[in-house]
C-alpha positions, -999 to 999 in steps of 0.1 A, spaced: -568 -145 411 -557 -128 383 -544 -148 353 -504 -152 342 -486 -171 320 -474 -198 328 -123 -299 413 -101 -298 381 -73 -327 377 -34 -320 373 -24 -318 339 1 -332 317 30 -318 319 34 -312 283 13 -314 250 26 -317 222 36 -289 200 13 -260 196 -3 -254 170 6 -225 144 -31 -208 146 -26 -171 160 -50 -160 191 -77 -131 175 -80 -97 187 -109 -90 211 -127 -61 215 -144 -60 246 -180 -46 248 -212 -59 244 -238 -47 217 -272 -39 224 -294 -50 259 -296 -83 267 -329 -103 262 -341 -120 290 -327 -151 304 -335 -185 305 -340 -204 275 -364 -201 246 -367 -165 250 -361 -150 219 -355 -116 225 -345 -91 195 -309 -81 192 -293 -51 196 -284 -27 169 -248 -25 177 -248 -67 179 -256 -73 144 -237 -52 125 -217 -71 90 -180 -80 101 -153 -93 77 -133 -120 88 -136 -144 125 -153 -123 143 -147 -104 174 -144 -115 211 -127 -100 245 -91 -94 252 -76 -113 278 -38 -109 299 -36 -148 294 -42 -145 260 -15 -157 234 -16 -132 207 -37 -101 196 -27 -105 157 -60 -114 137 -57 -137 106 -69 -120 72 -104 -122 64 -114 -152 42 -120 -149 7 -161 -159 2 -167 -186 -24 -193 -181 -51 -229 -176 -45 -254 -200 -65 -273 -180 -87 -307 -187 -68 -292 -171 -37 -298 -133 -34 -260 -113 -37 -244 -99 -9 -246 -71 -27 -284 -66 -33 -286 -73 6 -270 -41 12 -292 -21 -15 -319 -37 3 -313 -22 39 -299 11 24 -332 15 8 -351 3 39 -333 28 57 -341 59 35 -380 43 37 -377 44 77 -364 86 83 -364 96 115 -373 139 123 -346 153 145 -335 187 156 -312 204 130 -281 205 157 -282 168 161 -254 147 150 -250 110 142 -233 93 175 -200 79 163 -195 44 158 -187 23 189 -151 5 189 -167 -21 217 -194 -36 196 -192 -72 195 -199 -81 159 -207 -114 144 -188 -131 111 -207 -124 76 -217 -150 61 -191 -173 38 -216 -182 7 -248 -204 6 -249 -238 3 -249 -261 -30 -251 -296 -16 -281 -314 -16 -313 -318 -41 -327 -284 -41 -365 -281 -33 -391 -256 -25 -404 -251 10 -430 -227 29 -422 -206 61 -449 -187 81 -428 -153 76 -450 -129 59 -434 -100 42 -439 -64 48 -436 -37 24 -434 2 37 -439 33 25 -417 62 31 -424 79 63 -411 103 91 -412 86 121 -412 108 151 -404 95 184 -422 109 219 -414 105 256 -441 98 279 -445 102 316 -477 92 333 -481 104 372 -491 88 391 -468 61 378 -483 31 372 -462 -1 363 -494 -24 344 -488 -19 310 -521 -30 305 -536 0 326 -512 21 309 -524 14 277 -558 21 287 -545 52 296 -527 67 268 -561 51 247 -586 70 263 -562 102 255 -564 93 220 -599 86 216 -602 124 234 -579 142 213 -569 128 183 -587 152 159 -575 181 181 -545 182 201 -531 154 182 -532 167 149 -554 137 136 -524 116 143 -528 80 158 -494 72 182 -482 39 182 -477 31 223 -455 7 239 -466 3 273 -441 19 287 -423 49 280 -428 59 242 -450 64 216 -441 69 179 -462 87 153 -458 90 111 -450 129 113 -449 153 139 -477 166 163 -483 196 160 -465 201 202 -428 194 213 -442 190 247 -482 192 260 -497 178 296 -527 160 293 -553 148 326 -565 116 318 -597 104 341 -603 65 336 -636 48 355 -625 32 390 -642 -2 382 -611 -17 367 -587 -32 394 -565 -6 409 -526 -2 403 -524 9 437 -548 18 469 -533 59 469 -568 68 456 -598 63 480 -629 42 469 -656 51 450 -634 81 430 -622 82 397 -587 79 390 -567 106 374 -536 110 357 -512 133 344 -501 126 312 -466 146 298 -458 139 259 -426 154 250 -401 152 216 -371 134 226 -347 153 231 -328 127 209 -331 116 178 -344 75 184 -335 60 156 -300 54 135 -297 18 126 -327 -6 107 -326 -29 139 -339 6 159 -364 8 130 -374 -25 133 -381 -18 170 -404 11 162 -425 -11 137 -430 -38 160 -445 -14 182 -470 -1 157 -475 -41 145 -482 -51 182 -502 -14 194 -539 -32 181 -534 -72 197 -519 -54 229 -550 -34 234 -575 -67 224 -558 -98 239 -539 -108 267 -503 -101 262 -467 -128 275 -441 -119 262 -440 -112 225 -472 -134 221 -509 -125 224 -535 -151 244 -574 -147 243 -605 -167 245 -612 -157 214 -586 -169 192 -593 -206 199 -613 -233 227 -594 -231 257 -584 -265 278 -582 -280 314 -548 -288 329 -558 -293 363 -552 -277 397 -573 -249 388 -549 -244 353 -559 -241 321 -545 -232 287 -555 -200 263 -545 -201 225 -530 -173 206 -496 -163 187 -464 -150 188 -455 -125 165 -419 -111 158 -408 -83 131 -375 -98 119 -348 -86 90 -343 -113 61 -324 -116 31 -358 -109 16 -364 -77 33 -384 -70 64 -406 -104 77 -436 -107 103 -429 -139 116 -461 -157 129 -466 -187 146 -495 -205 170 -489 -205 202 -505 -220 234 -501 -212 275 -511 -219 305 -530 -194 331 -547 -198 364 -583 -200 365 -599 -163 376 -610 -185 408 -612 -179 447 -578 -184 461 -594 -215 483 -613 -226 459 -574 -229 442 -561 -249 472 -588 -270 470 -571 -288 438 -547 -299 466 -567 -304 496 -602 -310 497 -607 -306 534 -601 -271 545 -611 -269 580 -581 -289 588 -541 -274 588 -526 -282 555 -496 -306 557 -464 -298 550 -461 -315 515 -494 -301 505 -479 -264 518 -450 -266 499 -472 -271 469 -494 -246 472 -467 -221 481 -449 -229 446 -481 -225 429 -494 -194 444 -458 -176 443 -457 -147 424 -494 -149 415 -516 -117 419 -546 -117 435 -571 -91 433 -589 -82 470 -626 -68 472 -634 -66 508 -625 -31 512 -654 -16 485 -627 -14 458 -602 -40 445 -566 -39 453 -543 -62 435 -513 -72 450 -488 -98 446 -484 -131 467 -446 -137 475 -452 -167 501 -475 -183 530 -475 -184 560 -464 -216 577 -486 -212 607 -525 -215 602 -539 -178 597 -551 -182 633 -518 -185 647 -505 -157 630 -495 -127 648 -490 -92 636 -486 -56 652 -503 -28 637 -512 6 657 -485 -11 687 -511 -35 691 -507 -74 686 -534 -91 666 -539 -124 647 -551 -118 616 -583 -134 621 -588 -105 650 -578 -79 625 -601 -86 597 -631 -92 623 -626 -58 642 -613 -37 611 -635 -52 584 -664 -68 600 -657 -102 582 -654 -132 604 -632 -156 585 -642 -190 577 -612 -215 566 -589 -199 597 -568 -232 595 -553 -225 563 -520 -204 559 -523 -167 557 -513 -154 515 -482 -131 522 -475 -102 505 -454 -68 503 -417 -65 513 -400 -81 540 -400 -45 561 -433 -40 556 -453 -83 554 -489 -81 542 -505 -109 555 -543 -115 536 -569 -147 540 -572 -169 514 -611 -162 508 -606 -126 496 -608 -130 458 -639 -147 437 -575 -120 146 -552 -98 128 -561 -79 100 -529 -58 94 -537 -43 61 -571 -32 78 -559 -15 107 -555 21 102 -526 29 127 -503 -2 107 -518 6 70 -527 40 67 -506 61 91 -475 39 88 -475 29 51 -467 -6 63 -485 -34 46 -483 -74 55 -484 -95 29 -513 -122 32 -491 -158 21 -468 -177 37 -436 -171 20 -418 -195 -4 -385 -205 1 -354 -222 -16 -344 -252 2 -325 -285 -4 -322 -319 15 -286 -330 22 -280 -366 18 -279 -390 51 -243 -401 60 -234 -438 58 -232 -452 92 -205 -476 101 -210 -507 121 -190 -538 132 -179 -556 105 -191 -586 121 -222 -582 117 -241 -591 81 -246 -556 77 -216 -535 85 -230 -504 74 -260 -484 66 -275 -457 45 -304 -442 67 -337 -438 48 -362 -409 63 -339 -402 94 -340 -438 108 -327 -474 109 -327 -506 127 -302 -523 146 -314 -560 124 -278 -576 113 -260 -549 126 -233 -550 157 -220 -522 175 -193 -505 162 -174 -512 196 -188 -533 218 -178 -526 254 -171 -552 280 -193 -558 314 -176 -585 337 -189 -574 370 -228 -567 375 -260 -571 392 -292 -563 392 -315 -548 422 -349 -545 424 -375 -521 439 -405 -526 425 -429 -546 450 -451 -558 422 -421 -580 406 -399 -610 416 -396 -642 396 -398 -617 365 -366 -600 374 -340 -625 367 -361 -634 333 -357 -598 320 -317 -594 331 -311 -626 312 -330 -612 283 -315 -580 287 -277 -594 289 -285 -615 258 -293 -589 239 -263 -565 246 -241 -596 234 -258 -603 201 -255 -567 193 -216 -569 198 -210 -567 235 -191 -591 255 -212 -589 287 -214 -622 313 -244 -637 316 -238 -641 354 -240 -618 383 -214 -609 406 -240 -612 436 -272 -629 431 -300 -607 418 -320 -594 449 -349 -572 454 -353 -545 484 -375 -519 502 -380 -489 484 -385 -467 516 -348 -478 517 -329 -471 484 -302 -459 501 -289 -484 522 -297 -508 497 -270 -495 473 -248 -491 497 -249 -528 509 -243 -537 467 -216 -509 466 -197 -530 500 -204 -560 487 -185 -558 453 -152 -538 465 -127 -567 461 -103 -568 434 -119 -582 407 -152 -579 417 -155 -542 417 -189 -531 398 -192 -523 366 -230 -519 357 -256 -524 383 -293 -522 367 -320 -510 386 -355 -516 386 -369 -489 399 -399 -483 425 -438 -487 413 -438 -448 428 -422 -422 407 -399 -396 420 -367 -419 431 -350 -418 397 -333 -386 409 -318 -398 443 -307 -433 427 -286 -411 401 -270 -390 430 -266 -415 453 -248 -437 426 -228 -411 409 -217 -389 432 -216 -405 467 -205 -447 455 -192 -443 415 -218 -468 405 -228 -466 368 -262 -477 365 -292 -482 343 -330 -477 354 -352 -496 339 -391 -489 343 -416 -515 365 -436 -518 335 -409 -535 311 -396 -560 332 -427 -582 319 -425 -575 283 -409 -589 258 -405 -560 234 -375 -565 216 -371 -528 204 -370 -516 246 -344 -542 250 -325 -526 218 -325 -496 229 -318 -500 267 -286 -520 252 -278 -488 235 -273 -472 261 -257 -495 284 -229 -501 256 -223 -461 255 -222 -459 300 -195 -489 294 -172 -470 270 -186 -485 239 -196 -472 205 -230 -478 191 -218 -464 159 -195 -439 136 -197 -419 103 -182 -440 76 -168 -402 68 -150 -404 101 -133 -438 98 -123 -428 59 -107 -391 75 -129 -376 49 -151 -350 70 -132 -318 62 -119 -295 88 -123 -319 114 -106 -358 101 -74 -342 86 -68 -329 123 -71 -337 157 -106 -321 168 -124 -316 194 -162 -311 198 -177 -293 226 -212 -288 236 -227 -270 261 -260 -255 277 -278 -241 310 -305 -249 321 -330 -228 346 -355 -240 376 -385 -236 368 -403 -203 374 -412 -195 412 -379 -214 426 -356 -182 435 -329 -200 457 -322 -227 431 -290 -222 409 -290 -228 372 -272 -255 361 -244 -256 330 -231 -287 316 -201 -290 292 -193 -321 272 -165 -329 248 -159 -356 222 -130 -378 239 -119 -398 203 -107 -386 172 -118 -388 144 -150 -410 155 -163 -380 177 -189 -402 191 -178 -404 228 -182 -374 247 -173 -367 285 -195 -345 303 -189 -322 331 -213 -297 355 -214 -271 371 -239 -249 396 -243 -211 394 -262 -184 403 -299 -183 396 -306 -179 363 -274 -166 347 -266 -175 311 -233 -173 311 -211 -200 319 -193 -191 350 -172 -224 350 -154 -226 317 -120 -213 331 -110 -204 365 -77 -197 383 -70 -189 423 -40 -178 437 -25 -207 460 -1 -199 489 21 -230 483 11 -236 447 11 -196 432 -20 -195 404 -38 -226 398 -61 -231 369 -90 -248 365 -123 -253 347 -143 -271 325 -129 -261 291 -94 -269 306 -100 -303 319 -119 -317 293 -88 -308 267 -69 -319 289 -87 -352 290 -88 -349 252 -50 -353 253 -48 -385 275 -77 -402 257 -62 -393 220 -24 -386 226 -30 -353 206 -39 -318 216 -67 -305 200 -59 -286 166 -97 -274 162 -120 -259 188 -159 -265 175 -184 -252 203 -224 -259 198 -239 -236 224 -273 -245 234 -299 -224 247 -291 -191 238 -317 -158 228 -309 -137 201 -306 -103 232 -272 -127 246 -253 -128 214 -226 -105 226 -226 -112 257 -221 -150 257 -201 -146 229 -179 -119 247 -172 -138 282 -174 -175 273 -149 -172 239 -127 -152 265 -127 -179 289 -120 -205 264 -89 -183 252 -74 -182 291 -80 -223 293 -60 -232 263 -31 -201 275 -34 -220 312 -26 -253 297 6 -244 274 22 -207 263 12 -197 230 -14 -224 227 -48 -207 202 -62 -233 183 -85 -214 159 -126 -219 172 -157 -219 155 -184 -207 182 -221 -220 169 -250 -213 187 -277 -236 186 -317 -227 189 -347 -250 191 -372 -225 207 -376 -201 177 -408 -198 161 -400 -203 124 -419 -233 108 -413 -250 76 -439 -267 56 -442 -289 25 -451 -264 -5 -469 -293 -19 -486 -322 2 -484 -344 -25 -452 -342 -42 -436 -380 -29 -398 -377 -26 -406 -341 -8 -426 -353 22 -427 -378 48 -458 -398 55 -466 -378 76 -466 -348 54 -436 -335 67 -406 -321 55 -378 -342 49 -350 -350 72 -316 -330 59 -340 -297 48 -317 -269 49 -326 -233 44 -297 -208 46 -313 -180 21 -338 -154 20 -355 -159 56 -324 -160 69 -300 -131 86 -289 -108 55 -256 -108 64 -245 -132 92 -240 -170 89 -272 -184 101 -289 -215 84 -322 -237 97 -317 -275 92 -347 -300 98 -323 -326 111 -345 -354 117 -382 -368 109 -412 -353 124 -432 -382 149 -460 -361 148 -474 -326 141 -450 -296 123 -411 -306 123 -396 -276 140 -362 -273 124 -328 -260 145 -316 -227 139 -280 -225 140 -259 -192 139 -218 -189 139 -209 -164 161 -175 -167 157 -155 -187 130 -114 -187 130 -118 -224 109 -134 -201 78 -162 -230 74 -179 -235 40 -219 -229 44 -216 -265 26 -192 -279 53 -206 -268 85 -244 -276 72 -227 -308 61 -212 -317 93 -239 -310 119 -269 -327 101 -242 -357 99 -235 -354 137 -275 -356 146 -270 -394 127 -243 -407 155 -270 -401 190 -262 -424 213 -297 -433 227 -316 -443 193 -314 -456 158 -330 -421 143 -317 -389 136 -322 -359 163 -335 -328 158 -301 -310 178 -271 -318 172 -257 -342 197 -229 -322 218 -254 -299 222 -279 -326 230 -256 -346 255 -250 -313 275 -288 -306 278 -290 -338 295 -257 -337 317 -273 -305 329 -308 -319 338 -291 -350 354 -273 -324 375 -306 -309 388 -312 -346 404 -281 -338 425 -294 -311 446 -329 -314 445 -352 -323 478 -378 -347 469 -395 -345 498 -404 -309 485 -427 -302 458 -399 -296 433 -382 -273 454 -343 -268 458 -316 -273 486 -294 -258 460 -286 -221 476 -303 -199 503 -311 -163 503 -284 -149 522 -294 -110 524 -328 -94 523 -314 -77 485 -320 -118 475 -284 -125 468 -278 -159 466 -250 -185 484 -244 -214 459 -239 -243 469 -209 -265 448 -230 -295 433 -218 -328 445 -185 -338 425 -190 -367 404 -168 -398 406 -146 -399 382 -154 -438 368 -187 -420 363 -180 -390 339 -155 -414 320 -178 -424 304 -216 -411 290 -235 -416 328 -261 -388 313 -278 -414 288 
């Protein structure tokens, strides 16, 4: 095998007045290609996404939207002296530009400027607040010298889609005619279609016949054996010119930074994976992992940065395709079973295998296998009906020996390909002669030093009750010691069930230890049951809570909590959650086997936590909140939204992606948020969900949504509309800027025009980022007051200057404390900003949010709207998963042989559930 990397409610029939805040003007568009999808994928932004903006930012038009009239552009306040101006960032890219020229035919003419480019808000000023220290970031600078870059398309025929082959390729041409043909130049290559040299070659077009050796695996079996492969190579000046903006330039010199570790290592996405550049590991099931790097040329307030940063990933063992399945079955003279199929067909899919029985090796692609045994299936070729064991016996002389396994399959669904199973047994930049001496581009050796400062925690309300009623968090965590919640919610009506064979007399123990604990931390819960504590089958969860759900439906014994012990197997977590939350409105809490017989105080802590915030209660508040001091949120009514998607995991095509959307339900605590989900289609980004409307026969247009709903929900729970809109967005790449930014800003313009005429409170749009690869160190170890003990950096590091964006508002914040290894701070970037936050006040606000997570008494490293709607959307997953499958999804079907996809509604949630926070 070759290796890889591894239904809305009625509304109110009036809010209160609307607020004065005129809707923006949207221009519709989208700037630069998307990135690829899914989260974590940081793909570079387009040219025409990043360009400066002055004032909020620009979004789509809408027919249900209230105004087009945009509010004046807010005056910046002063810059701290350490911060670089905005006006030396602009002398900076001006003079990276006339560095970076780009040859181009004397006729050619600048394209004009496009009216539909999505472009973010420039940033408001830099931060002041907070004791200013001095971190590290692995961001290495780069310094260039003045070149003519000259851009080349390339064809290769035949066409080959391995960029790896094709690499090989275009190397061999230069090895054969670089001092000739080529001028002496060395082209940078990019796999694909392009290649880039500093000055012209001395052609506007030449064809070239490349021969490369036939022992390397073949792109495809149009040669015969033993022959060498040709190919026709066509270089030809674009007819273009390439290059206008320094994002485009940026392109190009990633592509001369990546031409040497694309040639030596293995290459996923924009990170590199050998053998050599570390000891690899065992994962098991014939996995193991390489290490490397990622590598990304990026555009700082500091000029041009190579950011760098170790990397790890998994690939399949270059093993026999049995020898693979044998991971999962050790027998393979017998038929696999049905569980251990489904496994090894969501291992094995998409996975190329490289065949050798024909002389030659021919590499396809496995798409499935066969649920027959290979000597049950059947196949015509030359109007004849074989099984495949007959075919490979008569055709190829090879009598096959594991015949009961599944056959691999392969090619299209016109044409199936059915094969056995037993076919198949460092960077020195400155050195490097393309990057240094042709290019004029030279890496600086460091990490780079950079300004920072470490906001102060927030003071944390609690009960007054307690002997501690407040406290000042030291290091990004606390203890619940003398402290009660800040509102302790009520449980009446509960009971416990049990599913764990290996327990009995130690259930009641823990429930009583559990209740006692919830009511010396505040709560008022009754030490008594509604039913008596009872154990039960785990082959039968179902019926199980069913029979508790029948038993408690009388008035005043209706269930309010019912905690669950779950099963000494794993895997039922998911179908108690769906079972209880959308089929019986139960709100439960698992607890694990293994902590019914302790008696760790901290688990019970923290399990009351949690059952206090699935009750309606608050754990606690920012003493800012209370006082009405947090600005731009306390001296109105706001409302906090959060929301993410979330992916299956690669090789489940028919399962849907998942969003979530949650939204803070009080004001001005904004600790409680309500949480709502939604299933679309596989792998899209975008939320689908956030507004809808359908024309009704009886009813005319009716509106719906999640955005909608949940301010609509604000309203009942507050007795206000919401004046402010703040949206954290999780889980979005750099490449779907515009795009998310375009559609979902749209759709939460038409859900606040659905609910009342004229109704535009202003929104600031925030896009939150975990999976980046920046890193921020400790510029000295020793320095106490400036690390952890664990050599971290502290908890409220901010850095909003030089390795950030040079003009946008973009700022990394080390929320919480590192457990162990690197702290990974958040990047968070405003795409859109109608409230004309301070740096100071938004930095302010969301490391003070990441102090009020429900689940714990420590600062998190996201904030928490955007935290809660991770989890809503991975407790959704639960819903529509079939665990008798290995991980696979009822979700949606493939409907045409295109691979369209029918998806299926997720099961609505009752709505005593998402009243409260079910998802912790």
């Amino acid at each position: 095998m070759s290796r890889r990397g591894g239904g809305g409610r009625r509304p109110d029939s009036r809010l209160d007045q609307p607020t004065q805040a005129r809707a923006p003007s949207f221009q519709r568009g989208g700037g630069g290609a998307a990135g690829p999808r899914g989260r974590g994928r940081q793909g570079q932004r387009g040219g025409a996404g990043s360009g400066s903006h002055s004032g909020s930012g620009a979004a789509p038009s809408s027919p249900h939207t209230a105004s087009t009239s945009t509010e004046p552009a807010p005056s910046s306040p002063s810059v701290s002296a350490s911060a670089p101006s905005s006006s030396s960032v602009s002398t900076l890219v001006e003079e990276t530009e006339q560095k970076l020229t780009l040859a181009a035919p004397a006729a050619a003419t600048l394209p004009p400027s496009s009216s539909r480019a999505v472009r973010l808000p420039v940033r408001p000023g830099f931060g002041t607040r907070g004791r200013k220290c001095v971190v590290r970031a692995n961001h290495f600078m780069v310094q260039l010298a003045k070149r003519d870059i000259h851009h080349y398309d390339v064809s290769i025929d035949p066409e080959v889609t391995s960029q790896k082959i094709n690499r090989e390729i275009i190397s061999q041409l230069i090895n054969l005619y670089r001092l000739t043909n080529l001028g002496e130049r060395i082209p940078a290559y990019d796999g694909m279609k392009s290649i880039y040299t500093a000055g012209p070659l001395p052609f506007e077009s030449k064809e070239f016949i490349i021969t490369l050796p036939d022992s390397d695996p073949r792109p495809s079996s149009s040669a015969s054996p033993g022959t060498e492969r040709q190919f026709r190579v066509v270089i030809r000046l674009a007819s273009q010119p390439y290059v206008y903006t320094l994002q485009k330039f940026i392109q190009v010199l990633d592509v001369v930074l990546r031409a040497a570790p694309s040639e030596k290592h293995t290459v996923v996405g924009r990170s590199f994976f050998s053998t050599d550049l570390g000891p690899m590991g065992q994962l098991g099931d014939g996995i193991e992992y390489w290490r490397g790097y990622f590598q990304s040329l990026r555009p700082t307030q500091f000029g041009l940065s190579l950011n760098i940063d170790v990397s790890a990933s998994s690939f399949y063992k270059p093993i026999l395709v049995t020898e693979f399945v044998q991971y999962y079955c050790s027998d393979l003279s017998r038929p696999l079973s049905d569980q251990v199929r489904l496994k090894v067909k969501k291992a094995l899919k998409g996975i190329k295998v490289v065949l050798r029985h024909m002389g030659y090796n021919l590499s396809c692609k496995i798409t499935g296998i066969t649920s027959q045994p290979m000597s049950q299936v059947m196949f015509t070729c030359d109007n004849e009906t074989r099984s495949v064991v007959q075919y490979f016996l008569e055709k190829h002389k090879i009598a096959l020996q594991f015949t009961s396994l599944p056959a691999l399959e392969a090619g299209t669904e016109e044409r199936r390909i059915y094969l056995p199973m037993e076919m198949a047994r460092e960077n020195a930049y400155n050195e490097d002669t393309l990057v240094n001496n042709k290019f004029g581009i030279q890496v600086a050796d460091g990490l780079t030093s950079v300004d920072a400062r470490i906001l102060p925690a927030p003071m944390l309300k609690y009960h007054k009750s307690g002997r501690e009623a407040s406290v000042n968090p030291d290091f990004g965590q606390w203890n619940m010691i003398n402290k009660k919640m800040f509102n302790g919610g009520t449980v009446q009506v509960w009971t416990c069930m049990n599913f764990s064979t290996r327990l009995n007399h130690d259930v009641s123990g823990f429930c009583q230890r559990l209740v006692d604990m919830c009511n010396k931390k505040g709560m008022v819960f009754n030490p008594r049951p509604v039913i008596p504590i009872s154990s039960s089958n785990p082959n039968q969860i179902e019926k199980a809570l069913v029979d508790v759900r029948n038993k408690t439906t009388q008035p005043g014994k209706q269930l309010q909590l019912l905690i669950i012990i779950l099963p000494d197997v794993s895997r039922s977590y998911g179908r108690i959650k769906r079972v209880c939350e959308t089929e019986l409105g139960i709100v439960s809490q698992c607890c694990q086997p293994k902590h019914v017989s302790s008696g760790n105080m901290q688990y019970f802590e923290n399990v009351a936590l949690k059952i206090n915030v699935k009750v309606g209660g608050r754990n606690t508040v920012l003493d800012d909140a209370v006082q009405k001091r947090i600005p731009l949120v306390t001296d109105r009514p706001t409302i906090i939204f959060g929301a993410d998607v979330t992916h299956p995991q690669p090789g489940e095509d028919s399962s849907p992606s998942i969003a979530a959307v949650v939204a803070s339900m009080d004001w001005p605590e904004v600790t409680k948020y309500r949480g709502l989900v939604s299933a679309q289609a596989h792998n899209e980004e975008i939320i689908q969900d956030l507004y809808k409307s359908i024309k009704d026969p009886q009813r005319g247009l009716v509106h719906g949504g999640m955005i909608r709903e949940l301010l609509i929900d604000f309203r009942r729970s507050t007795n206000f509309k919401p004046h402010r809109i703040i949206f954290y967005r999780d889980g979005v790449s750099e490449g779907q800027f515009s795009q998310v930014l375009l559609h979902e800003m749209n759709a939460i313009r038409q859900a606040c025009a659905s609910i009342e005429e004229g109704y535009a409170p202003p929104v600031t749009f925030v896009v939150v980022q975990k999976r980046h690869h920046t890193r921020l160190f400790p510029a000295d170890h020793n320095r106490h007051g400036l690390t952890d003990k664990r050599g971290n950096i502290l908890p409220g590091t901010v850095v909003d200057t030089q390795i950030c964006h040079p003009t946008e508002f973009d700022f990394y914040l080390n929320s919480h404390a590192g457990i162990q290894g690197t702290s990974r701070p958040t990047h968070y970037h405003v795409l859109y900003d109608e409230n004309r936050f301070t740096a100071d006040d938004l930095q302010m606000l969301t490391n003070n949010l990441c102090y009020t997570y429900a689940r714990c008494t420590r600062s998190v490293s996201i904030v928490p709207p955007a935290y809660y709607a991770r989890l809503a959307a991975f407790r959704a997953r639960f819903y529509i998963e079939d665990e008798t499958s290995a991980g696979g999804s009822t979700g949606g079907t493939r409907s045409t042989a295109e691979g369209s996809l029918a998806i299926r509604p997720l099961p609505v949630i009752k709505d005593n559930v998402k009243d409260v926070m079910f998802y912790c």
